[in-house]
C-alpha positions as CSV (number, residue, x, y, z in Angstrom):
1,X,-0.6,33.2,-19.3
2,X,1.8,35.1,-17.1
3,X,5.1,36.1,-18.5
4,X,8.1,37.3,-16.5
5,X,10.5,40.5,-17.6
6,X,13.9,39.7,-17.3
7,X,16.6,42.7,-16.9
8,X,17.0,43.5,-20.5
9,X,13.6,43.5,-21.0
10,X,12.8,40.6,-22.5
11,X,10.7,37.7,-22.0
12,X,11.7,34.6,-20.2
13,X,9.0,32.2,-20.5
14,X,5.4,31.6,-20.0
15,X,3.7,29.9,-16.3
16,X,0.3,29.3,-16.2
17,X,-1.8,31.2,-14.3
18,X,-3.5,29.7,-11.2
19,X,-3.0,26.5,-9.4
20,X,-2.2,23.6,-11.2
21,X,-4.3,20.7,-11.0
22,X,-3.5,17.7,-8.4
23,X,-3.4,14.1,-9.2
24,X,-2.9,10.9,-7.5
25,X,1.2,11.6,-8.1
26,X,1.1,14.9,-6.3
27,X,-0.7,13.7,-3.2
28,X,1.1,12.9,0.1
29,X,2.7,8.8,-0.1
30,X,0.4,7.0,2.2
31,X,-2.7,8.5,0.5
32,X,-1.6,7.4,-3.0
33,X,-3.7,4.1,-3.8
34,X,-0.7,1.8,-4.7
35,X,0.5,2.6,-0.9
36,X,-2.6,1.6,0.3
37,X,-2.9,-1.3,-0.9
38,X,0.5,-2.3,0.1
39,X,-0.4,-0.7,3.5
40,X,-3.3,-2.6,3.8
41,X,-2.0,-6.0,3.4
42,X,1.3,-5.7,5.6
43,X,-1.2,-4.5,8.3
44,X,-2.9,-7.9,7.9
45,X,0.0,-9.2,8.3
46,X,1.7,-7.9,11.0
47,X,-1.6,-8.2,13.1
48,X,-1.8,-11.2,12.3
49,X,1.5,-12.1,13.0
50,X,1.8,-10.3,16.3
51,X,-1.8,-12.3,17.3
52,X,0.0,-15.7,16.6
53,X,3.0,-15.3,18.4
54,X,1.0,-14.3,21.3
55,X,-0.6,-17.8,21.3
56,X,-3.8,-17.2,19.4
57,X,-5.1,-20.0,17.1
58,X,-7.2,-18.5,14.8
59,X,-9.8,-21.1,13.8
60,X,-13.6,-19.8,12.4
61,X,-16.6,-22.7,12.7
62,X,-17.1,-22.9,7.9
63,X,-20.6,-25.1,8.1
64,X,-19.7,-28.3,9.1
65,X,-15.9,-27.8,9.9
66,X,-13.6,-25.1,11.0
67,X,-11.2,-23.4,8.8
68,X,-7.6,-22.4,9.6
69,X,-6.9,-19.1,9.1
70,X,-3.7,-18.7,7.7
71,X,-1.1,-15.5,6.7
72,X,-1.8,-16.5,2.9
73,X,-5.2,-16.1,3.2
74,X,-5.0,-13.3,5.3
75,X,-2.7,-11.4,2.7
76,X,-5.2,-12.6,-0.1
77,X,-8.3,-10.9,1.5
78,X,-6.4,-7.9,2.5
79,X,-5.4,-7.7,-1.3
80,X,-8.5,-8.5,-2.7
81,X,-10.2,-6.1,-0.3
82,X,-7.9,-2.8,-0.9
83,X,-8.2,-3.7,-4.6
84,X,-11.6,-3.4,-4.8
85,X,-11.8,-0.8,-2.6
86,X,-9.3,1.3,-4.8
87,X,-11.9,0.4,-7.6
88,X,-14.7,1.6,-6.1
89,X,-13.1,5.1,-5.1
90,X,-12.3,5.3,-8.7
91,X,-15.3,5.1,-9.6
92,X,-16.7,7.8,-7.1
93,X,-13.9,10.1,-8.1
94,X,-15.5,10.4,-11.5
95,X,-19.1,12.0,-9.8
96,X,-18.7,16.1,-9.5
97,X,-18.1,16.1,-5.5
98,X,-15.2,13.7,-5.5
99,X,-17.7,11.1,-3.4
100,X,-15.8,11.0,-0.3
101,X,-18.8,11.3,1.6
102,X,-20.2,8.2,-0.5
103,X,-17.0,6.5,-0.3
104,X,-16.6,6.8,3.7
105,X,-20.5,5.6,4.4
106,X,-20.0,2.9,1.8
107,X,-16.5,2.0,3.4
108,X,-18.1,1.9,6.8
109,X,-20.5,0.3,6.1
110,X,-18.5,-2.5,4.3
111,X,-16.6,-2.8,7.6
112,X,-19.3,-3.0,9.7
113,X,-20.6,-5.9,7.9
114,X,-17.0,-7.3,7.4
115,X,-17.1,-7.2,11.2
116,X,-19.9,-10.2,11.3
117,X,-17.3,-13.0,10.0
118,X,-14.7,-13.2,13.3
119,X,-18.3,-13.3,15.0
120,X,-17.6,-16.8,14.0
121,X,-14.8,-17.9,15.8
122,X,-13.6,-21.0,17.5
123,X,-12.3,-19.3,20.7
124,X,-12.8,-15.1,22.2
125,X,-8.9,-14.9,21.3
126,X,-9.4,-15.9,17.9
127,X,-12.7,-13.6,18.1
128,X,-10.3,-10.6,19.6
129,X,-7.9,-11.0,16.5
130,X,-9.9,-11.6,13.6
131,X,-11.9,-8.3,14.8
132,X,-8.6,-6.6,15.2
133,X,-7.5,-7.8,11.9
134,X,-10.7,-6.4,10.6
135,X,-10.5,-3.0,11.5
136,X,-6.7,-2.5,10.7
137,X,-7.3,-3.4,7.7
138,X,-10.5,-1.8,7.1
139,X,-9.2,1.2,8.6
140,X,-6.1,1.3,6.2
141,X,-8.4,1.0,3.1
142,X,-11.3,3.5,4.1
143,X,-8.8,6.6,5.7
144,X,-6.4,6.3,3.3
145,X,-8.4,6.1,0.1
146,X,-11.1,9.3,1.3
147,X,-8.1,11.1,0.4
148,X,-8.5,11.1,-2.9
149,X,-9.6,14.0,-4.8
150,X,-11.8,14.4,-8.3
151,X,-10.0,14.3,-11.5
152,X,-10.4,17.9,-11.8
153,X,-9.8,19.4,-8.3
154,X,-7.4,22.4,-8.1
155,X,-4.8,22.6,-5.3
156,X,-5.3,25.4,-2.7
């Protein structure tokens, strides 16, 4: 511990030596998880949004039928999706390197596969905005999560 003089000699107080450690609070807004996940769904959203006004029905062929794609579900996957996401990063936070290589080749590859589903779709603009919708939201989740660093990473 480092103590400082002041003029008479004395000692003001103690400050700990070296960089202190960083958490989830100290890192920049739109990498803390809680932000994400908010970011993730309003993404959904307004993709989706902007895709409807445009004149895009989204409709994907479900086995026998087709189902509407709606903002409620789209705001419930996005949800679901960043949540578990967020999960998972926890959980690689708690291996020595911090995981963010695992986590952005598991997130990738996530997407990737995620990407199959508006394969499925009624009409090439539906196709064009679920695939959009996709990687917004995809993108969101894996870039702003790999910014996460191990429970005991020091600050530079």
């Amino acid at each position: 511990m480092d103590t400082t003089t002041n003029r008479t000699g004395g000692t003001q107080g103690r400050t700990p030596r070296g960089p202190a450690r960083r958490t989830w609070r100290d890192r920049a807004w739109w990498n803390r998880p809680r932000t994400v996940v908010v970011g993730a769904v309003l993404t959904g959203a307004v993709v989706f949004l902007v895709g409807t006004l445009a004149g895009v029905d989204p409709q994907v062929r479900a086995g026998s039928g087709t189902l509407e794609v709606t903002i409620s579900l789209v705001i419930a996957t996005s949800l679901t999706a960043a949540l578990g996401g967020w999960g998972v990063r926890a959980l690689l936070l708690r291996r020595p390197d911090g995981g963010r290589t695992a986590w952005l080749v598991l997130s990738g590859a996530v997407l990737l596969v995620s990407l199959l589903g508006p394969l499925g779709a009624e009409n090439a603009g539906a196709t064009v905005l679920l695939l959009l919708e996709h990687l917004a939201v995809g993108g969101v989740i894996m870039v702003g999560l790999s910014g996460a660093e191990p429970r005991g990473a020091r600050a530079a």
